[in-house]
C-alpha positions, 0 to 999 in steps of 0.5 A, a space after each residue: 307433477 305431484 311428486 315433483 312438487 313434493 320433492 321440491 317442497 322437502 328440498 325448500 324444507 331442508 333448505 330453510 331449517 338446515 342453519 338451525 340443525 346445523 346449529 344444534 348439531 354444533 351445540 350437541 358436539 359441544 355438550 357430549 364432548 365437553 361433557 365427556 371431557 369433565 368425566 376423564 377430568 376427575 379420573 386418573 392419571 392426572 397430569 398435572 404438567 400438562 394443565 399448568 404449561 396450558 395455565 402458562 399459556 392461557 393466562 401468563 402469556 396473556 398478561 400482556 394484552 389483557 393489561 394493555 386492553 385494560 388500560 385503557 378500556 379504564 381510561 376510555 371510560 372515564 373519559 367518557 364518564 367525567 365529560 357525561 358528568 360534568 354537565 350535572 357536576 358530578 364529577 366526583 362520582 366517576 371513579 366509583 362508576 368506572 369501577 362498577 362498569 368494570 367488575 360487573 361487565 367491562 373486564 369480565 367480557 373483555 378480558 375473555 373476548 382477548 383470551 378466545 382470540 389469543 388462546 382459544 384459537 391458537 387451541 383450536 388451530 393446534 387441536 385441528 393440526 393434530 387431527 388432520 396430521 393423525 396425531 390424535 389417532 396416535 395417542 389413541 393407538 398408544 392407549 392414552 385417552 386423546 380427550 384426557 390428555 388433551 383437552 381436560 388440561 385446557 379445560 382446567 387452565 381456561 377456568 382458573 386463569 380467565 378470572 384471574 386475568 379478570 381481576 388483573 383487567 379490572 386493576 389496570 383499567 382503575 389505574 388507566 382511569 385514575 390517570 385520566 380522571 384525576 391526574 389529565 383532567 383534574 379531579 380530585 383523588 380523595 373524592 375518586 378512592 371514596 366514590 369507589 369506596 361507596 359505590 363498589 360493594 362485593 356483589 360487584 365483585 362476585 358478579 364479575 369473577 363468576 361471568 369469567 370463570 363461565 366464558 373460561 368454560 366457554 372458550 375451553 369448550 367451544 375451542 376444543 370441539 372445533 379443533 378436536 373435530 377439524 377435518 380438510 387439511 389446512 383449509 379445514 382447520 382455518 375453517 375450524 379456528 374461525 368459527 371456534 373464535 367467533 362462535 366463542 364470541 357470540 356466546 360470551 355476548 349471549 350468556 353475559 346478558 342471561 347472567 346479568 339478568 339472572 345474578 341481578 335478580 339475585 342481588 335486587 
């Protein structure tokens, strides 16, 4: 009865910690292989080629629903904005509050959220393809790094084209809010352009670009373990794709607050 009880107790164990060893296992995949990735980033042969059709698709291809979303992101905001204002009849600041909620959190977050659920799994389910057909296994076999060519350029092109597209999210949304605010519901322009004058300082700026260039880390890495690792065939690399968008997520979420708190106690 005693060993029965004790095997019963380690099954319950087992059973109660395996989600967080899961967990940590999954972020140790990440760590060692995005680590390994950033070693064979700086070692030759470079591929140029490879990371500008991987900036192509990443960010060019994008431009589209980034702008779309951003548009009107930037108007739902300041529609909100103006009709919170208007009962303390502050109006004429809504474009500088627009602005801000847009550089620090709004296109920065956005903009990669579109981006993991475009590129990131479409890397992740491209990767995973190449991996239960042994496509990998051949470019291994042919003496070329599989994480070199493979996953440094996907890498290199999240990094350099999710801020930008953060800026261009930023751009639209200002103009999906001018529309709103000034020419739908009457405000005055003069007084929109000052308030983004007076509100918006650099540090807003900065604070966005740096959020973005991070989530651009994130879905590159994230995206890649899963595909990279993929295994089961098409329900295997299904499986890969989903969790490699929402892991990808969840974690633009999470490190948004750590880096708001962090880059805010910098700036106070």
């Amino acid at each position: 009865m005693g060993e029965r009880r004790a095997a019963n107790f380690k099954k319950w164990l087992s059973a109660l910690f395996a989600p967080a060893i899961t967990g940590l296992a999954n972020v140790g995949h990440i760590v060692s292989l995005t680590l390994e990735t950033l070693f064979w980033l700086v070692r030759p042969p470079f591929r140029p080629g490879q990371a500008f059709a991987q900036m192509n698709f990443i960010g060019v291809e994008s431009l589209f629903i980034v702008g779309l979303t951003g548009t009107f992101s930037g108007m739902v905001v300041a529609l909100q904005t103006t009709y919170a204002l208007r009962a303390f009849s502050a109006e004429g600041r809504v474009g500088g509050i627009v602005a801000v909620s847009l550089t620090r959190e709004v296109a920065p977050v956005f903009a990669a959220i579109m981006v993991a659920a475009r590129a990131g799994s479409a890397m992740a389910a491209e990767l995973g393809n190449m991996r239960v057909t042994e496509q990998i296994d051949a470019i291994t076999t042919m003496g070329v790094n599989a994480v070199q060519y493979l996953l440094a350029p996907r890498l290199i092109a999240c990094v350099v084209m999710v801020p930008l597209l953060c800026v261009l999210y930023s751009t639209v949304g200002m103009g999906g809010a001018y529309l709103v605010a000034v020419t739908w519901l009457g405000g005055d322009p003069g007084v929109f352009a000052q308030s983004v004058r007076d509100l918006v300082v650099v540090d807003d700026l900065e604070m966005g670009l740096i959020k973005a260039t991070v989530f651009g880390f994130l879905i590159s890495a994230i995206s890649c373990r899963h595909g990279f690792y993929a295994a089961g065939g098409a329900k295997g690399v299904g499986i890969a794709t989903t969790r490699a968008v929402v892991e990808t997520c969840v974690a633009i979420l999470v490190i948004n607050y750590v880096l708001t708190q962090l880059l805010l106690g910098a700036t106070l």
